[in-house]
PDB file as gemmi writes it, atoms N, CA and C in Angstrom:
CRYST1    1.000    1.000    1.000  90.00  90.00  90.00 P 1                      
ATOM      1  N   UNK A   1     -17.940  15.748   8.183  1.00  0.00           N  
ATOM      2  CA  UNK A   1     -18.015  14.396   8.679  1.00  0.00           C  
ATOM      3  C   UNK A   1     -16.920  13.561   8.004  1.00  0.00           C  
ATOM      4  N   UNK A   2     -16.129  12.945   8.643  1.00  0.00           N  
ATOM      5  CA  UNK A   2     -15.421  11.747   8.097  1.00  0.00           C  
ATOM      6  C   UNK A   2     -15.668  10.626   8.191  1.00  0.00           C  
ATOM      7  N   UNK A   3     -15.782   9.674   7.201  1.00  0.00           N  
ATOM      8  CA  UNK A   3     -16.320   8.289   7.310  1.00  0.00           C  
ATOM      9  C   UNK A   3     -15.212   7.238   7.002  1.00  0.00           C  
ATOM     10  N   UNK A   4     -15.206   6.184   7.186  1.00  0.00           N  
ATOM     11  CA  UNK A   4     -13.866   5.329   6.656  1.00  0.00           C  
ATOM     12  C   UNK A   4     -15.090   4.726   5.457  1.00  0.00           C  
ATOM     13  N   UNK A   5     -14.235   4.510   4.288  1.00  0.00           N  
ATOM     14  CA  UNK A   5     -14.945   3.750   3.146  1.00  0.00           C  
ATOM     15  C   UNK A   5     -14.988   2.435   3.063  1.00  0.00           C  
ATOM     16  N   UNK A   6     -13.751   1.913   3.300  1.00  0.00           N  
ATOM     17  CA  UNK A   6     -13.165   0.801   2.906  1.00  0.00           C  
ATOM     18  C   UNK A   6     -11.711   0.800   3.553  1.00  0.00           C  
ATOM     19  N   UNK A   7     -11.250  -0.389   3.477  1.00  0.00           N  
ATOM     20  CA  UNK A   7      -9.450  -0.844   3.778  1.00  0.00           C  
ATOM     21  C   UNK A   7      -9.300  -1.446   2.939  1.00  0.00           C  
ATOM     22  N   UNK A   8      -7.839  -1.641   2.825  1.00  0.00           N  
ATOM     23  CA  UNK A   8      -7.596  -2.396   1.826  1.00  0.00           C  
ATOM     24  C   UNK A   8      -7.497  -3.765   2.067  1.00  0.00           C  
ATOM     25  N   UNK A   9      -6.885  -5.080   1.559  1.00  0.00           N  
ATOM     26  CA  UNK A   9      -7.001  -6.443   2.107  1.00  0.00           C  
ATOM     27  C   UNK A   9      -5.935  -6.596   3.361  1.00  0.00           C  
ATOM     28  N   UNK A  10      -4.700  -5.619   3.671  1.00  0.00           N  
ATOM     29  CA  UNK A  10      -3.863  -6.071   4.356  1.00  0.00           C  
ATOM     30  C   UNK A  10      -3.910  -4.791   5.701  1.00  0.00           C  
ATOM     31  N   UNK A  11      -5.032  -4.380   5.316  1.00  0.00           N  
ATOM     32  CA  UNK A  11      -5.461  -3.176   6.149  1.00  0.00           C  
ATOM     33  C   UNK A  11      -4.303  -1.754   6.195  1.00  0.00           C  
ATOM     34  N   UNK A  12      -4.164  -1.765   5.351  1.00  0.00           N  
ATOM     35  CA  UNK A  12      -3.418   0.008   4.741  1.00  0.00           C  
ATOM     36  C   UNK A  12      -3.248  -0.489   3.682  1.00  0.00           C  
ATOM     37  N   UNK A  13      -3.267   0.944   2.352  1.00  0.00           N  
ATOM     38  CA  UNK A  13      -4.124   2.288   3.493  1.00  0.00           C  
ATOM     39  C   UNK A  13      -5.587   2.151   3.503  1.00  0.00           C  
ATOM     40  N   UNK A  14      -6.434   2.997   3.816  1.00  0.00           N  
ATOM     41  CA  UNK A  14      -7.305   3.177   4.224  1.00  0.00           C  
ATOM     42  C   UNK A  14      -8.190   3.993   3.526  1.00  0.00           C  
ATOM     43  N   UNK A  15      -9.439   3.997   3.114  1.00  0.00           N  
ATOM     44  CA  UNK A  15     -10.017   4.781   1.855  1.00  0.00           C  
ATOM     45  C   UNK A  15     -11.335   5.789   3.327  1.00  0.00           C  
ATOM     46  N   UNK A  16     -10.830   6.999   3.410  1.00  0.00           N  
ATOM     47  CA  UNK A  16     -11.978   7.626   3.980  1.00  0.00           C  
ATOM     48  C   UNK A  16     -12.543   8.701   3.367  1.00  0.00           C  
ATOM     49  N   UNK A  17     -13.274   9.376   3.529  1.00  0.00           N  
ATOM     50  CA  UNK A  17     -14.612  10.595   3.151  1.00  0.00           C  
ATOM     51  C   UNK A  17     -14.751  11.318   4.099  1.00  0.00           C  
ATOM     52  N   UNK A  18     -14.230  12.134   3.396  1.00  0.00           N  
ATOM     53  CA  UNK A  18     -14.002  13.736   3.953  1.00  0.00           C  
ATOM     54  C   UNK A  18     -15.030  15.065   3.381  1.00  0.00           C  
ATOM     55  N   UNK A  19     -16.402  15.130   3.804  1.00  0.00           N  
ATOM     56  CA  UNK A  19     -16.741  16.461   2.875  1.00  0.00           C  
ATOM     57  C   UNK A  19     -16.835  16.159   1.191  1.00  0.00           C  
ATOM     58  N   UNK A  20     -17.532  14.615   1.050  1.00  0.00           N  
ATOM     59  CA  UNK A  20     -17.546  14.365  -0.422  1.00  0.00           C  
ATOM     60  C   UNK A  20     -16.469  13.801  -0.986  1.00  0.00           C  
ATOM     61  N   UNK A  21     -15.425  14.342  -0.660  1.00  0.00           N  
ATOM     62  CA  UNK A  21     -14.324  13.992  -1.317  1.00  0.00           C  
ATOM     63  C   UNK A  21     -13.386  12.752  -0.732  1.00  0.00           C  
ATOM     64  N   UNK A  22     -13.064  11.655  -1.295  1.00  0.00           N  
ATOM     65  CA  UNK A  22     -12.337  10.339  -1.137  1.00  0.00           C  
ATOM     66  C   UNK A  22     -11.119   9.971  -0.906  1.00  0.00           C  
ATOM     67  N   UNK A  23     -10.222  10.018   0.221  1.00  0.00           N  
ATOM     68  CA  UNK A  23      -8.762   9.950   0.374  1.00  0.00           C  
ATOM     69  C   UNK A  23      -8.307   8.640   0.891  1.00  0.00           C  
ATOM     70  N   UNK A  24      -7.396   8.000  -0.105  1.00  0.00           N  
ATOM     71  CA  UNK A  24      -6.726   7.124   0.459  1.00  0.00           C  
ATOM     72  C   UNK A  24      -5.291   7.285   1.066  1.00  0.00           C  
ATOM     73  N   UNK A  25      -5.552   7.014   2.542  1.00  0.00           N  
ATOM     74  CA  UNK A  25      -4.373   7.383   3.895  1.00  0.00           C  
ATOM     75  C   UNK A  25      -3.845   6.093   4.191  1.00  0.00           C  
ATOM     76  N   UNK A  26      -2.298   6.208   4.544  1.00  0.00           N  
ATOM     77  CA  UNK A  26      -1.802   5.333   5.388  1.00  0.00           C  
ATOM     78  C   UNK A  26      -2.130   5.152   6.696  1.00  0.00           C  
ATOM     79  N   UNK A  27      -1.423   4.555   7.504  1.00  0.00           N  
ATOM     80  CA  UNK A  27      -1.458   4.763   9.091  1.00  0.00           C  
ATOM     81  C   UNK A  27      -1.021   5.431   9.377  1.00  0.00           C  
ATOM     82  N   UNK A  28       0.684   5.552   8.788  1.00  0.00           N  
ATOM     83  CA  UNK A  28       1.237   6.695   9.422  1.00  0.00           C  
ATOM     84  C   UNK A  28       0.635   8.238   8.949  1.00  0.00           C  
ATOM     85  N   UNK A  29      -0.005   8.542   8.033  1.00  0.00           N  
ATOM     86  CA  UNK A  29      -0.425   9.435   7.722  1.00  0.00           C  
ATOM     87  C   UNK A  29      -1.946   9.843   8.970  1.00  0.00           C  
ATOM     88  N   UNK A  30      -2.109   8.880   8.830  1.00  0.00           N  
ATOM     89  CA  UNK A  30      -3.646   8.898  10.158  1.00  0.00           C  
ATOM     90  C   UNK A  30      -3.073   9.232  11.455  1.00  0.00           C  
ATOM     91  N   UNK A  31      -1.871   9.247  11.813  1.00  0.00           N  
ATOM     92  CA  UNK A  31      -1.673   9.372  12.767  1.00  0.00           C  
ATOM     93  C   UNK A  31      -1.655  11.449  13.181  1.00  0.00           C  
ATOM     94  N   UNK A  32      -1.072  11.717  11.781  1.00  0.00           N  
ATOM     95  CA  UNK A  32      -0.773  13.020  12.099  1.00  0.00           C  
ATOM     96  C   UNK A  32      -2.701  13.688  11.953  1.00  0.00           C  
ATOM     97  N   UNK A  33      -3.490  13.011  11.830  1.00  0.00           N  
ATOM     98  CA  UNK A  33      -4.825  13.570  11.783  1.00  0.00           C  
ATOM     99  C   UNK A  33      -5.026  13.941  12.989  1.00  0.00           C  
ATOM    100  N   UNK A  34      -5.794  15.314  13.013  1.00  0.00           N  
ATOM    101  CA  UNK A  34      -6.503  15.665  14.259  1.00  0.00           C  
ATOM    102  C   UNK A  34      -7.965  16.324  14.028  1.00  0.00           C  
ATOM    103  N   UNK A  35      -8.970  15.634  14.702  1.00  0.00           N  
ATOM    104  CA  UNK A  35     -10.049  15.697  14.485  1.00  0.00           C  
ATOM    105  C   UNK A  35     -10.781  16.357  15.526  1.00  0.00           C  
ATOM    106  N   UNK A  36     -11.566  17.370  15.655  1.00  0.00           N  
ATOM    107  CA  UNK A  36     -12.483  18.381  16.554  1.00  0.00           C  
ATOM    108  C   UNK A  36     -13.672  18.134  15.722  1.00  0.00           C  
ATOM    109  N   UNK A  37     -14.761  18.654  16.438  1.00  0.00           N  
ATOM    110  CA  UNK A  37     -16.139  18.851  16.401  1.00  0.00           C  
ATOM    111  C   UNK A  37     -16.121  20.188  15.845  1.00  0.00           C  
ATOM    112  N   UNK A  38     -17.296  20.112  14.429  1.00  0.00           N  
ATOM    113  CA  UNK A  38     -17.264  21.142  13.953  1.00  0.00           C  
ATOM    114  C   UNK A  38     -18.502  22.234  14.981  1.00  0.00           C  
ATOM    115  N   UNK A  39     -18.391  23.544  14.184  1.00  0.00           N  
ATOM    116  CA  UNK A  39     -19.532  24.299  15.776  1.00  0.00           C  
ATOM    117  C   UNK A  39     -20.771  24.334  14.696  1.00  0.00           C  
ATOM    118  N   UNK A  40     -21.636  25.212  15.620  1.00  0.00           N  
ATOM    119  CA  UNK A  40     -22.780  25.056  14.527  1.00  0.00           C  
ATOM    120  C   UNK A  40     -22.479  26.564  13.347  1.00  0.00           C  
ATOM    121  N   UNK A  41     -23.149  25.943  12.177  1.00  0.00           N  
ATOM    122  CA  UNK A  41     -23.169  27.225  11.100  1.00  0.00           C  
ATOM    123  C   UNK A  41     -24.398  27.800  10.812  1.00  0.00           C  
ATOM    124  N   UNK A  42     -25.174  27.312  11.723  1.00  0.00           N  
ATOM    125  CA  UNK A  42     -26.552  28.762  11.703  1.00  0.00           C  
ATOM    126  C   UNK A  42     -26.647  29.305  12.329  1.00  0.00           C  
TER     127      UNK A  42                                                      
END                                                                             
């Protein structure tokens, strides 16, 4: 799951949650994101 955390005051970058773990991204960095639906694991 990815969540956005927070922005910053001028809106970049961007603080999101990834799997626990906390990344702060630019825009241009968000751009190269590509996001799918994970399948099921049982």
């Amino acid at each position: 799951m990815i969540r956005v955390v927070r922005r910053a005051p001028l809106g970049d970058p961007i603080e999101v949650e990834i799997r626990g773990a906390r990344i702060c991204v630019r825009h241009v960095e968000l751009a190269m994101f590509s996001v799918e639906p994970a399948g099921d694991s049982a």
